[in-house]
C-alpha positions in Angstrom: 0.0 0.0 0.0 1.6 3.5 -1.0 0.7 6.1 1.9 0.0 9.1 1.0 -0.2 12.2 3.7 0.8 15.7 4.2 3.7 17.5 6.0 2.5 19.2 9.0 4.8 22.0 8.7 4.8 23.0 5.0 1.9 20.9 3.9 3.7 19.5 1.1 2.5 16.2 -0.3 4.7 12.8 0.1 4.6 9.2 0.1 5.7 7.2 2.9 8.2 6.2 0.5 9.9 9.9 0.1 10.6 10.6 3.6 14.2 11.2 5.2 15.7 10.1 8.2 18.0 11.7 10.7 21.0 9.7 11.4 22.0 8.7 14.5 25.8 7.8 14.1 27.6 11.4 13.6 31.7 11.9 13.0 33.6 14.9 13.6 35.9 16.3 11.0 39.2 14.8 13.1 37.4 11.2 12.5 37.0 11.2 8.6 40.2 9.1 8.5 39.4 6.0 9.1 43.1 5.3 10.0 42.8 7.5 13.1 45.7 9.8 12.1 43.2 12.6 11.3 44.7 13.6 8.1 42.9 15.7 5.9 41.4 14.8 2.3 44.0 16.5 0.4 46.7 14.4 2.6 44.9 10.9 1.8 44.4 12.0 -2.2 48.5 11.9 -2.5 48.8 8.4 -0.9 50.5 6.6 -4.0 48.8 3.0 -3.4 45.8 3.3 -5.2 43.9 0.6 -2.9 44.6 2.2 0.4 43.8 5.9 -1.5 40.8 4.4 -2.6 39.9 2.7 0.6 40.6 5.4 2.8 38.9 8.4 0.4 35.3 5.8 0.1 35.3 6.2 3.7 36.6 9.7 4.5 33.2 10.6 1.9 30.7 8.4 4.0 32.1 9.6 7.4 32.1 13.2 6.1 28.5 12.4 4.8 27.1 11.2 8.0 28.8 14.1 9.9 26.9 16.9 12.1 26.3 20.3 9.9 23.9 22.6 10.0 21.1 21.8 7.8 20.2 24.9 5.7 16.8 23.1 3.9 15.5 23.0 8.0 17.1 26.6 9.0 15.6 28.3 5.6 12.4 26.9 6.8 12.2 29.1 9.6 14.1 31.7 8.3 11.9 32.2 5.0 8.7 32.3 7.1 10.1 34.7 10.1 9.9 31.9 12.5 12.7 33.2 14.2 15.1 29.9 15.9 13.3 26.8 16.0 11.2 25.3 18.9 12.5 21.6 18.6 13.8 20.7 21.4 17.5 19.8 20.7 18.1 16.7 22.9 20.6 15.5 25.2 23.6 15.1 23.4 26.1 17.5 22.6 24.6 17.7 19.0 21.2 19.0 18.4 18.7 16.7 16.4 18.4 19.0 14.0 21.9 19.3 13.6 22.4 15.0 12.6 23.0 14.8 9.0 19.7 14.0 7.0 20.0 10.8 4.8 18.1 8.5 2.6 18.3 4.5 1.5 20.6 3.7 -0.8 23.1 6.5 -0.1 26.6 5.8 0.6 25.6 2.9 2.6 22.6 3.5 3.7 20.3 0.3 3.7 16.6 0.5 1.8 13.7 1.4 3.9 12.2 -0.7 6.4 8.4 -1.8 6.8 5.9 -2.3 9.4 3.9 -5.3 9.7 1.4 -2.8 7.1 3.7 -2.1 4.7 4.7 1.4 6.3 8.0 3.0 5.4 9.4 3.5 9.5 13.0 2.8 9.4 16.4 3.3 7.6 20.3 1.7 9.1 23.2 3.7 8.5 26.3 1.7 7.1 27.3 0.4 10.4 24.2 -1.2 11.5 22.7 1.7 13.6 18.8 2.1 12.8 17.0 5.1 13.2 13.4 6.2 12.9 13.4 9.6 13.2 11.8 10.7 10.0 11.9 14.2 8.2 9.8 16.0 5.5 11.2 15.6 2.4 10.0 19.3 1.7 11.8 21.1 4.8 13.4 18.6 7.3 10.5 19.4 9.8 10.7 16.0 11.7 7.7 13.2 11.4 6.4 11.8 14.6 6.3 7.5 14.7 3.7 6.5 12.1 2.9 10.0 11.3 1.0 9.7 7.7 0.0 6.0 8.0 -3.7 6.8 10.0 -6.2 9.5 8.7 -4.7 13.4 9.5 -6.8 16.2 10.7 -5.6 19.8 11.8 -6.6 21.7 14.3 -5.6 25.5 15.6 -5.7 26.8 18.4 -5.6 30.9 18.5 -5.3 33.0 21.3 -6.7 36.6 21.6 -4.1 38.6 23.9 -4.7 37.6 27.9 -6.8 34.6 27.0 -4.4 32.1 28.7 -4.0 29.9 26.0 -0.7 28.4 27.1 -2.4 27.9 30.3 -5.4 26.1 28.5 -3.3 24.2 26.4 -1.1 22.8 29.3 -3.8 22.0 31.0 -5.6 20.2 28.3 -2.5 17.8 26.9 -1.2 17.1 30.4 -5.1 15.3 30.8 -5.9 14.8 27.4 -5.9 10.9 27.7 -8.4 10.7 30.8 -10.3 12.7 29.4 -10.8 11.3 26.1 -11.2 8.0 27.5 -14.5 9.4 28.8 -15.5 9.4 25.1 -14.3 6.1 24.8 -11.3 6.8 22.6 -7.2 6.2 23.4 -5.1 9.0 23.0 -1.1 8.6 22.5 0.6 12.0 23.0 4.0 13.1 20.6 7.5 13.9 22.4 6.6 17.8 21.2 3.3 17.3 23.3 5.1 16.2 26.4 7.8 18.5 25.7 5.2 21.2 25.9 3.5 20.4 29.0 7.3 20.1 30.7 8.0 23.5 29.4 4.8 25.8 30.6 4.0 23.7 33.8 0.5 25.0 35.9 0.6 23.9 39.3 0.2 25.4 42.7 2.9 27.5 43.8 4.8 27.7 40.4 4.9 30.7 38.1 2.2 30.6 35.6 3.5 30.3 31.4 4.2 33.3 29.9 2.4 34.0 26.7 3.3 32.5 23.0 6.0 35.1 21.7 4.0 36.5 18.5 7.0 35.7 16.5 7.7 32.6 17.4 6.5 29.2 15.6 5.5 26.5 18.3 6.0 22.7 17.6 2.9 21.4 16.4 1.5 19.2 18.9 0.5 14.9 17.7 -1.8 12.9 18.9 -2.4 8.8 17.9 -6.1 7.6 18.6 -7.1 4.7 18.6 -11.0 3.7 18.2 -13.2 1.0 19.9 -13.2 -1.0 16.9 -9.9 -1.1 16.3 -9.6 2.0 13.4 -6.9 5.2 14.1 -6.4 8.5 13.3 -3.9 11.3 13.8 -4.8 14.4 15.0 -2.6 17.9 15.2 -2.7 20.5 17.3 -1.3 24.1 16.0 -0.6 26.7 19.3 -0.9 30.5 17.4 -0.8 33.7 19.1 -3.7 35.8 18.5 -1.5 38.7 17.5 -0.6 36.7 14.5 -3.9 36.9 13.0 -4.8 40.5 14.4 -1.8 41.6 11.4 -2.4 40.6 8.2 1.2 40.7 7.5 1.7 38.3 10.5 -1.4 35.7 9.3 0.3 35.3 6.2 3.1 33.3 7.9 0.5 31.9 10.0 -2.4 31.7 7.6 -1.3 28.7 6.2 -2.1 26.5 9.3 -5.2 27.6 9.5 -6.7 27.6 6.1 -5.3 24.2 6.6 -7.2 23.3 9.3 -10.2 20.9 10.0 -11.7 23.1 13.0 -10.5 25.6 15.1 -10.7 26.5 18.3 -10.7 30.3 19.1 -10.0 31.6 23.2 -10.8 34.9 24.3 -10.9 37.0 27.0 -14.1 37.9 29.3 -12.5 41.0 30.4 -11.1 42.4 27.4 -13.3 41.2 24.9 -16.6 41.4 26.2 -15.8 44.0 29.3 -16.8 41.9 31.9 -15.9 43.4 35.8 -15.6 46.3 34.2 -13.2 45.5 31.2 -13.5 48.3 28.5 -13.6 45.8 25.9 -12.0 45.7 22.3 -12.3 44.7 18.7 -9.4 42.4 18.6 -12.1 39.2 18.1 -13.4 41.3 15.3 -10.6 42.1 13.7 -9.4 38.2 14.4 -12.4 36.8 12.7 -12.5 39.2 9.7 -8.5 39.1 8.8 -8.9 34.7 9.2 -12.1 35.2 6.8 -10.6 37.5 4.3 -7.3 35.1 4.2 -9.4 32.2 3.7 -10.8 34.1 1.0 -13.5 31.7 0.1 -16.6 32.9 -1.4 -20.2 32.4 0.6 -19.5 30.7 4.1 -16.5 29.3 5.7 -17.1 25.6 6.8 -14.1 25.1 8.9 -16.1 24.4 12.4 -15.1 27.0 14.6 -15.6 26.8 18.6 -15.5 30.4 20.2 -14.2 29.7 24.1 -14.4 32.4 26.8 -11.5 31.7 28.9 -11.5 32.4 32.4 -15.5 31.6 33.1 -15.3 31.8 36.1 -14.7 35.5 36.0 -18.8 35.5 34.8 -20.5 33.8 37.8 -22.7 37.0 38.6 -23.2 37.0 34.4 -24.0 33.1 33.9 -27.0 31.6 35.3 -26.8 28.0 34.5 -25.0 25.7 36.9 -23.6 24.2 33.8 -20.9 26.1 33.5 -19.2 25.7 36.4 -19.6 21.9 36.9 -17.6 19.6 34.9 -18.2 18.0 32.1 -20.1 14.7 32.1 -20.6 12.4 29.3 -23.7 9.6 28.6 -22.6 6.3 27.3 -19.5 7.5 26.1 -21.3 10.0 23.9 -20.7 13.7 24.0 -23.6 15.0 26.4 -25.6 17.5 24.2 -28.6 18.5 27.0 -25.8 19.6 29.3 -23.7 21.0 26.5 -27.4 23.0 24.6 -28.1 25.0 27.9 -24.2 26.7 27.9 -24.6 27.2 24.0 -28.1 29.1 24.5 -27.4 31.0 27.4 -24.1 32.4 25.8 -25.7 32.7 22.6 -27.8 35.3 24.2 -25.3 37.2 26.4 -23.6 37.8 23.1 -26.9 38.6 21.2 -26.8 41.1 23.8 -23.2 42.4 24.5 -21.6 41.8 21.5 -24.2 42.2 18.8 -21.4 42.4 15.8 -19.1 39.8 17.1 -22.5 38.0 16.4 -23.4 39.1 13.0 -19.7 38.5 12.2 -19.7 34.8 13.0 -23.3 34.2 11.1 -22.1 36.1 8.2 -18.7 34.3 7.8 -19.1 30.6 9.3 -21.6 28.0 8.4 -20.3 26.1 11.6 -19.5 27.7 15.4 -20.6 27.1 18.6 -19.7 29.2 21.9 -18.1 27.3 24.8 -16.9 28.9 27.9 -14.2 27.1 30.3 -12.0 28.0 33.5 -8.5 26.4 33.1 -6.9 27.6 36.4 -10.5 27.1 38.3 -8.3 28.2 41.5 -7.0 32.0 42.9 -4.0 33.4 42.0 -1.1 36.1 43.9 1.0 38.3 41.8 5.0 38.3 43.0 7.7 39.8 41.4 10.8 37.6 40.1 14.1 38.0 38.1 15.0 36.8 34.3 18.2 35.5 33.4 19.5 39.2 32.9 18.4 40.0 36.4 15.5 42.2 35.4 12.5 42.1 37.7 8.8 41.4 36.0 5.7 40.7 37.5 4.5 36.9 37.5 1.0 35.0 38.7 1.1 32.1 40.7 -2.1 29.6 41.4 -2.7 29.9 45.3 -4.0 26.3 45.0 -4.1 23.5 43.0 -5.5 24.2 39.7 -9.5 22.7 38.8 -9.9 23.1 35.5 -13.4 22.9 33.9 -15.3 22.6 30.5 -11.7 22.8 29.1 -12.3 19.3 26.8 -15.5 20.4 26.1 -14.6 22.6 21.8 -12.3 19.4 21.5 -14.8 17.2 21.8 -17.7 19.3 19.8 -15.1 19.1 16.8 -14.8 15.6 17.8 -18.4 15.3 16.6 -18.1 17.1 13.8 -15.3 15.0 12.8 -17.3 11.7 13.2 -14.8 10.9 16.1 -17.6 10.2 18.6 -21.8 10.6 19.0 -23.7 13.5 20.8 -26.5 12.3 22.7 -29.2 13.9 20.8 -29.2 17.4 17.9 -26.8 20.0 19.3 -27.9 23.7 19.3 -26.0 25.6 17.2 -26.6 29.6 17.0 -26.4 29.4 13.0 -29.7 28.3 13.5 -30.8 30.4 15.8 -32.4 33.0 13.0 -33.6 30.0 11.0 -36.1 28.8 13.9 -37.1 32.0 14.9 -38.5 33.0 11.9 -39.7 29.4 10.6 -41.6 29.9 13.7 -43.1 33.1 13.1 -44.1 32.2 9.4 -45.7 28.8 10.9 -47.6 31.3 13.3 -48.5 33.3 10.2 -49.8 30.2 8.5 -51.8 29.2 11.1 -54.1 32.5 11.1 -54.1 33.0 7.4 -55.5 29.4 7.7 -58.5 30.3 10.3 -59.1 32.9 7.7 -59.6 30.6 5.0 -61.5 28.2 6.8 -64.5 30.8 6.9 -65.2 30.9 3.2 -66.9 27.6 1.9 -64.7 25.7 -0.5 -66.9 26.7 -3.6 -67.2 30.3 -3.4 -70.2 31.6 -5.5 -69.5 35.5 -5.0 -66.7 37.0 -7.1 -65.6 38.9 -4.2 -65.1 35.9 -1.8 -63.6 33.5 -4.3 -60.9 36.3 -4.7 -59.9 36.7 -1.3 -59.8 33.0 -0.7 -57.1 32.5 -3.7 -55.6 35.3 -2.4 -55.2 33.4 1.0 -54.0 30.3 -0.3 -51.2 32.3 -2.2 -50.4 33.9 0.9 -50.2 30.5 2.1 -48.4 28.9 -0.1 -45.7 31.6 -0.3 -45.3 31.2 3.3 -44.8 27.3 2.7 -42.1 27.6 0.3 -40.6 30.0 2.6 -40.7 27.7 5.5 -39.4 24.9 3.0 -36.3 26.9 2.6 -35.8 27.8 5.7 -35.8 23.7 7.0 -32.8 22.9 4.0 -31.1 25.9 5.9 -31.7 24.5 9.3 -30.9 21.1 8.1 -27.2 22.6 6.8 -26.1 23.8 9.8 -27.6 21.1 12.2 -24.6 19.5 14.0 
């Protein structure tokens, strides 16, 4: 079987078959010579015996080949796109992974690749035996996860509005991402990048909460394996993107790419600063975000990436929300996600922006066939401000949870898009505001219809004056009109029903 799949980095297309490796055995310059005397190239090429010459110069080449450089495809990567230094983590050893040299089968050495028991490409051995199974893109060098592009891919982004706490969320969410998907009867295996993310913006009591994406920077995309009930996987990706990358236009078209790429996306914002709760003045920055990631896009009618708007920090809102909803945690039926529970937080907030941010609104119904609102705490505890010192010695303010953290509702937009990706069953229809409109005024014109219809009813069905046999067609046209109306308006409703 030839596997087919994306890279997750640059999106370019590949077989299984056209992937790179990282090597794992590495020489310095002073070990080309096989002889150990550390001569240079120009010293073996004057040898006179042409065997030992030979000899020696096949493997000064293969050592030099398999020897630690910097790799300019991988470096340009980042460079041509702004990215700043890369995000990998560099390992252990005294060279950096992406420093190993990159090599393919068949070259000076190497052997051909190596299959799974399903006929997927996974592994490559260097000339002296040494496997390795770290995989690159063939495009840019961006490494490959273990059995990246042999399961199903979907993409998902993850975009912050400034002060959301999306770090925080996103800690929060990976470091329990397999209990709670086991609530939805699904097995999650993390990445390294995933745990390496987790290690590097810990939330815990007593410890300094992460500081906020840099807007320049390009986070490691975060992997996930699942495994189904019946035995079927998939591969899901996490993109972490700073909201100020998609408030500047010139910024989302480094970003863009991930998420006109995506298969949903998940959008945090801020209570305070977004919608002015506790006396927040409020901003446009959602506006903005929403209007620049719909004008990139650049598709014509509505975007149908599902989109879950999350207010961050819910409980901030406890004098604003009424429904006891939002502040327990989440609870699935039968393994399904639970859509009574889930209807009453979409309604409630559905309203509060109907009320508070009436263009946010129209935005979303104008642009998106698919959203949802969601609202989630993922400190759920109190915080103290202190003061520490950087590596230069300069003082900044920092947060610290007071206690240990409760998160809630924070699995909640992963698991809508988990529905809208066939992943796993709701319980019954989920609300979605999209409709909203739709019912309202399929319920006004069925209203309508209903006394146009007691009208009708008093003229006998054979009319013998002129007069009333003109106001009885007339009221059936009326009718019918509204019918067809209503007609259209369940194909709309039908559309956007998740």
């Amino acid at each position: 079987m030839d596997y087919k799949f994306r890279c997750p980095y640059c999106f370019g297309e590949m077989s299984h078959k056209d992937v790179l490796f990282r090597g794992v055995t590495t020489f310095r310059p002073e070990e080309f010579d096989v002889s150990g005397q550390g001569r240079m190239r120009s010293d073996i090429e004057i040898i006179q015996d042409d065997n030992e010459r030979n000899r020696l110069l096949t493997e000064y080449d293969r050592r030099e080949y398999f020897s630690a450089k910097r790799d300019d495809v991988y470096n340009n990567w980042y460079s041509d796109h702004k990215f700043g230094e890369t995000s990998e983590n560099p390992g252990s050893d005294a060279i950096p992974v992406y420093d190993r040299p990159i090599i393919k089968p068949h070259d000076h050495g190497t052997s051909g690749l190596i299959y799974d028991e399903d006929g997927f490409a996974i592994e490559l051995r260097d000339p002296w035996d040494e496997p390795t199974r770290e995989r690159v893109c063939k495009h840019c060098h961006n490494p490959l996860p273990l059995g990246y592009g042999k399961y199903p891919v979907r993409y998902i982004s993850v975009i912050g509005i400034s002060g959301a706490g999306k770090t925080v969320y996103l800690s929060k969410l990976i470091q329990n991402i397999s209990e709670y998907t086991a609530h939805i009867k699904l097995a999650t295996t993390p990445s390294p990048s995933s745990v390496e993310f987790v290690r590097k913006n810990p939330v815990k009591e007593g410890a300094q909460l992460p500081i906020a994406t840099f807007k320049s920077a390009f986070e490691q995309p975060l992997f996930y394996n699942i495994k189904f009930g019946n035995g079927h996987n998939e591969t899901f990706v996490i993109y972490d993107i700073a909201g100020e990358n998609c408030e500047q236009r010139n910024n989302l078209l480094r970003y863009g790419k991930f998420v006109l790429n995506s298969n949903g996306i998940i959008l945090l914002i801020d209570p305070v600063k977004e919608l002015g709760i506790n006396g927040g003045k409020g901003d446009s920055k959602l506006d903005i975000v929403l209007d620049n990631i719909n004008d990139y896009i650049g598709k014509k009618g509505l975007n149908d990436i599902p989109l879950a708007v999350c207010i961050s920090k819910s409980d901030l809102m406890k004098d604003t929300l009424t429904s006891e909803c939002f502040f327990d945690k989440v609870r699935t039926e039968n393994f399904q996600f639970n859509a009574k529970d889930y209807n009453e937080i979409s309604k409630e907030l559905s309203e509060f922006l109907q009320e508070n941010a009436l263009a946010t609104k129209m935005k979303l119904n104008l642009y998106y066939s698919c959203y949802n609102f969601f609202a989630f705490t993922a400190l759920g505890c109190a915080t103290k401000k202190t003061y520490m010192c950087d590596e230069f010695g300069e003082e900044y303010e920092a947060e610290i949870p007071k206690n240990p953290p409760n998160p809630k509702r924070i699995e909640e937009p992963l698991f809508w898009l988990f529905t809208q990706f066939g992943y796993v069953k709701a319980t019954g229809p989920i609300y979605t505001p999209k409709n909203e409109e739709a019912l309202t005024a399929r319920s006004e014109k069925s209203t309508e219809i209903k006394e146009l219809q007691e009208q009708l009813d008093r003229y006998p069905r054979i009319c013998i004056r002129s007069k009333d046999r003109r106001e009885r067609e007339q009221l059936e046209l009326k009718i019918k009109k509204l019918q067809n109306e209503i007609a259209k308006l369940d194909q709309e409703i039908k559309r956007f029903a998740q």
